[in-house]
C-alpha positions as CSV (number, residue, x, y, z in Angstrom):
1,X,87.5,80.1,84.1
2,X,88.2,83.9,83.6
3,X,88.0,85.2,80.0
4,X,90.4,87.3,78.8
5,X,88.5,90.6,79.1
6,X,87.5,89.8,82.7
7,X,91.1,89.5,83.5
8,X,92.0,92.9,81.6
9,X,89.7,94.8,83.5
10,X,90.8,93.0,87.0
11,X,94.6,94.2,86.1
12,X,92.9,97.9,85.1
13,X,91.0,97.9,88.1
14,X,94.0,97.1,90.4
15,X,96.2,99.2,88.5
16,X,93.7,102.6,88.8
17,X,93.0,101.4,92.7
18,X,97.6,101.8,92.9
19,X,97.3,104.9,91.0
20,X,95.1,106.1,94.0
21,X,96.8,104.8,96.8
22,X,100.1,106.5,94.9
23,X,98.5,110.0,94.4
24,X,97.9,109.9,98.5
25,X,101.7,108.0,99.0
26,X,100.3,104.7,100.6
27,X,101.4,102.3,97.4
28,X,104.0,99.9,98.5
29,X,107.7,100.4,96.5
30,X,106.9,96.5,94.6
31,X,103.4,98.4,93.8
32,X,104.5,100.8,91.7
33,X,106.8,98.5,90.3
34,X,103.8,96.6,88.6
35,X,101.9,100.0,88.0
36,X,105.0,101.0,86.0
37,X,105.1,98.1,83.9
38,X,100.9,97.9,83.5
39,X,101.2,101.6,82.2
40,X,103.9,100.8,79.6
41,X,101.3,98.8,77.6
42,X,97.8,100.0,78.9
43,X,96.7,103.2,77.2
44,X,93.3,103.4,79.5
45,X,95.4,103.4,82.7
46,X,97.9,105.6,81.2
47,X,94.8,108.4,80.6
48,X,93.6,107.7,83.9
49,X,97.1,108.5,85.7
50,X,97.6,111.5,84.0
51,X,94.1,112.6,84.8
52,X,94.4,111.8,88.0
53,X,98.0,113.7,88.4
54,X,96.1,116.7,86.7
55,X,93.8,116.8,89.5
56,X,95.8,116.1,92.2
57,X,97.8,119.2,91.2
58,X,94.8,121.3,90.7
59,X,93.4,120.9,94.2
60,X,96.6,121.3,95.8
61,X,97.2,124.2,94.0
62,X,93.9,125.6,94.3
63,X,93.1,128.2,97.1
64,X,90.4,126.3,98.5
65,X,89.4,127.4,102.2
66,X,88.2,124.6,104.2
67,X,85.3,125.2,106.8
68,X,86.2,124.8,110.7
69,X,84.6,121.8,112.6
70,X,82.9,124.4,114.3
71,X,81.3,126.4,111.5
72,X,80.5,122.4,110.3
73,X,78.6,121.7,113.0
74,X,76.7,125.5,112.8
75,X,75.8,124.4,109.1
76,X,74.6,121.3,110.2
77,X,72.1,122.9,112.8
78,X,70.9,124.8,110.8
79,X,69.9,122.6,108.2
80,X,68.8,120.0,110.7
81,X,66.4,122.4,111.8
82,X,65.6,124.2,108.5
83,X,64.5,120.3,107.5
84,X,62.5,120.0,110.8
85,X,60.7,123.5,109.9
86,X,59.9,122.2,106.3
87,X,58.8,118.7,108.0
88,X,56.1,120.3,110.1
């Protein structure tokens, strides 16, 4: 039998797992339906929404520049061989 704090946490655990899967638009419609309601009477998810909208809108406003797969892969063989250097 599942105590009553195990079951809180489950709901808080599936309700911060919609939250994600909202913030990248993969939560079904009846989803956010039962995030909505968990939020109207769950402080802790309530934080963890809002902190989670917070940094969703600071990365996508950010000017962050993104490496090319091409410089990637010139880091990468670098290091590789850096390590390999250090090995020896």
């Amino acid at each position: 039998m599942m105590s009553k704090e195990n079951s809180i946490r489950k709901a808080c655990e599936k309700a911060n797992h919609v939250c994600d899967k909202t913030q990248y638009k993969e939560a079904s419609l009846i989803e956010k339906i039962k995030l909505t309601i968990h939020l109207l009477y769950c402080r802790a998810c309530r934080k963890y929404t809002n902190n989670n909208q917070k940094l969703t809108k600071i990365v996508k406003d950010s000017r962050i520049e993104c490496m090319s797969t091409k410089e990637k892969e010139a880091l990468n063989e670098s290091l590789t061989e850096a390590i390999k250097e250090h090995q020896d």
